[in-house]
C-alpha positions, -999 to +999 in steps of 0.1 A: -344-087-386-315-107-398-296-082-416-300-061-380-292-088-356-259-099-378-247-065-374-251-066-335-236-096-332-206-087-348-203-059-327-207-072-294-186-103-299-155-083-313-165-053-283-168-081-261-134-096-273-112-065-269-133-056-236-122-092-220-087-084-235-086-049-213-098-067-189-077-097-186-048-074-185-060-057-151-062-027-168-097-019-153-087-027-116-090+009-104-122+018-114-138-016-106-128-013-073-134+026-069-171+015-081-179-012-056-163+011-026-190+039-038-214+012-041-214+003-006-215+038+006-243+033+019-257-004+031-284-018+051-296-053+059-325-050+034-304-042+008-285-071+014-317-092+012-329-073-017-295-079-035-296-118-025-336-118-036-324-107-075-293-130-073-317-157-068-336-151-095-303-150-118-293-176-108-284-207-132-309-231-118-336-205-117-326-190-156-321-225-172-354-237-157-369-207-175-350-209-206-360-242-213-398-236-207-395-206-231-376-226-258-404-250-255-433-220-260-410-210-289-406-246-306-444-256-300-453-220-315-440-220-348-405-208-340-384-236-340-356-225-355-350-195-331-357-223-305-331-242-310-307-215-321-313-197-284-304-229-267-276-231-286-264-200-272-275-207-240-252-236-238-220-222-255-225-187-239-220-208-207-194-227-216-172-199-230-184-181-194-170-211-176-138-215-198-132-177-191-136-176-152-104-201-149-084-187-176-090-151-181-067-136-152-087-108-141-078-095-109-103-114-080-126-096-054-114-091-021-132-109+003-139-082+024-160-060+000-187-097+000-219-087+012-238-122+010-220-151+034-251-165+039-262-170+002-249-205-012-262-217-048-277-251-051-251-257-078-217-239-069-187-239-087-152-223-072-144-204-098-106-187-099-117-154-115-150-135-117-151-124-153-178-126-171-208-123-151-232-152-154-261-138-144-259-105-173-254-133-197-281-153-189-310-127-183-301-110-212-304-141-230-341-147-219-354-111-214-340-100-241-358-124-263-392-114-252-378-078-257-378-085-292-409-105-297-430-087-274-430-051-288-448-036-251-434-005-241-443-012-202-430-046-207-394-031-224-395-005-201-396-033-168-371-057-184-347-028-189-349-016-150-347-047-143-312-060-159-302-023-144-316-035-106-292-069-114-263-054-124-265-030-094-270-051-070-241-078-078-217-043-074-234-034-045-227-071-027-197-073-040-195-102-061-189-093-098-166-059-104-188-034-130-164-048-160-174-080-152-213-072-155-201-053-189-184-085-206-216-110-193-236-080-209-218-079-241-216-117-243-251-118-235-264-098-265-238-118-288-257-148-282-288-131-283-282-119-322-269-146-330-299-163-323-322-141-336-299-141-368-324-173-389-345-159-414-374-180-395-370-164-361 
């Protein structure tokens, strides 16, 4: 498993270095903004509360609560080295998310395209730009954990639909641009090998 999850890491955090680049340099813009219009061809008030329904389950509070609880099944369980390591890149994955969405100049969303006015975070932070998105990084880092360690094809199969249900619904309400959701992705599964990278996980 080592051997594996170096090779993914390596691959994601250099695609996910060159992707930010792109990125960063607007270069995206058109097709971003093409894919939130289609998107929203179609829209309906239970979408809306469908969409808002999955963002609160993404969110930080909600993800960090979880994290923690599964890093503490992990420790108490005989994996305490891939405990540790995934909070480690819980925590940095964040940071770098954070350090990204007030340096990385990618071009903001227009207002107008928001789809949830009425949704407010407990914890809210006014970031300048959007990319990465938060919420790929940090399901991929939990799911995808019990992804690995839980080898159940309905179970795969759900947590798969289910990262695809997220990132479709922060397009469709017009919150994170489709290269945004791509960079948390990649980022995501970064921290994920690396995690999984200790010969004891």
């Amino acid at each position: 498993m080592k051997e594996s999850a170096n090779k993914v890491f390596w691959v994601s955090a250099i695609a996910f270095a060159v992707f930010s680049a792109v990125a960063g340099a607007g270069l995206l813009y058109g097709v971003d903004l093409w894919s939130i219009n289609a998107a929203q061809t179609y829209t309906s008030s239970f979408l809306d509360d469908f969409g808002n329904l999955v963002t609160l389950v993404g969110d930080a509070e909600a993800t960090s609560v979880a994290m923690a609880v599964l890093c503490a099944v992990l420790f108490f369980t005989g994996r305490r080295v891939l405990a540790v390591r995934l909070a480690i890149a819980y925590v940095v994955s964040a940071l770098i998310e954070v350090i990204m969405k007030f340096f990385l100049p990618v071009p903001p969303i227009p207002d107008e395209v928001g789809r949830n006015p009425d949704y407010a975070p407990t914890v809210e932070v006014a970031y300048l730009y959007p990319y990465p998105s938060g919420h790929m990084i940090r399901t991929i880092l939990f799911l995808g954990v019990i992804f690995v360690l839980w080898p159940n094809k309905i179970a795969r199969t759900a947590i798969i639909v289910f990262l695809a249900i997220t990132a479709a619904t922060r397009i469709y309400l017009g919150v994170h641009w489709p290269s945004d959701l791509i960079g948390g992705a990649l980022l995501g599964i970064a921290g994920l090998a690396w995690a999984m990278r200790s010969k004891r996980a």
